[in-house]
C-alpha positions in Angstrom: -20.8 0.3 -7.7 -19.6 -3.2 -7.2 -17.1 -4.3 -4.7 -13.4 -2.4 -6.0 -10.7 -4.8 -6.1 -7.8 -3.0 -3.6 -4.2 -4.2 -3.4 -2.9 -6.0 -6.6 0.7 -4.8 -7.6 -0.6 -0.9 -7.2 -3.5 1.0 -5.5 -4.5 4.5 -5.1 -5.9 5.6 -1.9 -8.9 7.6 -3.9 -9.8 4.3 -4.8 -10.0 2.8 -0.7 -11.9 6.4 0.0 -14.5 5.7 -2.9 -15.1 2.2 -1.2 -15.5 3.4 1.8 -17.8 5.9 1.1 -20.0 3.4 -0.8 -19.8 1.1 2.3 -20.4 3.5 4.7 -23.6 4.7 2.6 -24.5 1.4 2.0 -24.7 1.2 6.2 -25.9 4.6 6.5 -29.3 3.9 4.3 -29.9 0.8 6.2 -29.8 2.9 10.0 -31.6 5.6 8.3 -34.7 6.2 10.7 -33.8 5.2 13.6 -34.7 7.9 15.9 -32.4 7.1 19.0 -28.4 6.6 18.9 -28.7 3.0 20.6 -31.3 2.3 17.7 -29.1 3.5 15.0 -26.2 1.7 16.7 -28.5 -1.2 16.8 -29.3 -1.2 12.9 -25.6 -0.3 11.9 -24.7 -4.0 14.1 -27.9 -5.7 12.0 -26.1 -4.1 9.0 -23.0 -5.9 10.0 -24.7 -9.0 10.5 -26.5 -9.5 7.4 -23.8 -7.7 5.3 -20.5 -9.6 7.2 -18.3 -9.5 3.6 -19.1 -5.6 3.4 -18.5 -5.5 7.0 -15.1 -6.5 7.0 -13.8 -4.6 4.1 -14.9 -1.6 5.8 -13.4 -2.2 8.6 -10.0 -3.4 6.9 -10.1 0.0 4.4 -10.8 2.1 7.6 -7.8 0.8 9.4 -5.7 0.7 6.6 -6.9 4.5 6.4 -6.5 5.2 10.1 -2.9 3.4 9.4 -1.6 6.0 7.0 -3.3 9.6 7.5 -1.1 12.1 8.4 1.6 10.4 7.1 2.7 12.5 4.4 0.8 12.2 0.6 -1.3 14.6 -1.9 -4.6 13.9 -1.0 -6.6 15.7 1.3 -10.0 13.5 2.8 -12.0 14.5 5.8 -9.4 16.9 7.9 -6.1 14.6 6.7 -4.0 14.1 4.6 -2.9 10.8 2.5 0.1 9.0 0.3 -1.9 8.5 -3.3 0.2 5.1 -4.0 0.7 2.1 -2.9 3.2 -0.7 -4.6 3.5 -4.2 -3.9 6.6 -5.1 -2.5 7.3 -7.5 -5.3 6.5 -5.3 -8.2 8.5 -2.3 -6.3 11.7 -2.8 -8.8 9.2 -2.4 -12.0 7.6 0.5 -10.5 11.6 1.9 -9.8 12.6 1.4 -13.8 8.9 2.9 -14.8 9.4 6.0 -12.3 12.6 6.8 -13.9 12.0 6.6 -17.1 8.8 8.5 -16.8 10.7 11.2 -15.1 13.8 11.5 -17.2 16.5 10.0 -15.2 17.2 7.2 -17.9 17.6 8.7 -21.4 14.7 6.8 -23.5 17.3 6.1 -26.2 19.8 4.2 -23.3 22.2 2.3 -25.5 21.2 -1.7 -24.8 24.7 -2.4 -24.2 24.6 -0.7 -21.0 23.3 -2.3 -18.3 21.6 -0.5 -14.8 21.1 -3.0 -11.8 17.2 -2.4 -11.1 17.0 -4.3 -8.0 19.6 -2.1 -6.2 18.4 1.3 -7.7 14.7 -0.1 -6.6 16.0 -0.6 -3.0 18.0 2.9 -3.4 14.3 4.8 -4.1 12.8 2.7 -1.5 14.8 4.6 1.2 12.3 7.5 0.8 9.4 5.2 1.1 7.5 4.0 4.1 6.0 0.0 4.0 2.8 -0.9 5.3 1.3 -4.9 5.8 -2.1 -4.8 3.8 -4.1 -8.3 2.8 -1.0 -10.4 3.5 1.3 -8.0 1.1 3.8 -5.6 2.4 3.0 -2.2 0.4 5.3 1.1 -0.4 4.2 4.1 -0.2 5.4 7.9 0.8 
């Protein structure tokens, strides 16, 4: 699997475990055979070293993880729990006008003469939402 492309104007946090998972077989393969901890701790810094790109997303997905277990979501990984979506700040009044459609708030036959203010009903729906600072974007999720 080739490096997954996280953040965007939505991500799902199965997505972030996948990747991680990859990574951390990825550096799990390479420390393989080491027969003391300080020798596998040794390899897993060579890892690091040689693989600095990989390295650093893992580190970023794990803290991002570390960030938001616990916190609520519908998606159980390794003892915790976890939101499933995540919306970029600026996209958040689409994702508003696409959750209520999809869930039947605004009749699909709406009249085009009537007019709804997506920007405030957006910030209205935010209220149950938590934000979060990933890659430079401020996220939504709950």
């Amino acid at each position: 699997m080739s490096k997954t492309e996280i953040g965007g104007a939505m991500f799902d946090v199965r997505d972030v475990m996948a990747r991680v998972e990859e990574l951390e077989s990825e550096r799990d393969s390479f420390t393989d055979g080491a027969d003391t901890e300080s020798g596998t701790e040794a390899l897993a810094k060579l890892w690091a070293d040689e693989n600095t790109d990989d390295a650093a997303e893992l580190a970023t997905l794990t803290e991002l993880l570390e960030e938001v277990k616990g916190n609520g979501g519908d998606e159980q990984w390794r003892g915790d729990w976890y939101p499933v979506t995540f919306v970029r700040d600026s996209d958040f009044t689409d994702y508003a006008r696409d959750l209520c459609a999809d869930i039947g708030d605004v009749p699909r036959d709406m009249p085009s003469y009537l007019v709804i203010d997506w920007d405030a009903t957006a910030g209205n729906i935010q209220q149950d939402y938590t934000s979060i600072e990933f890659d430079g974007d401020t996220y939504w999720y709950r």
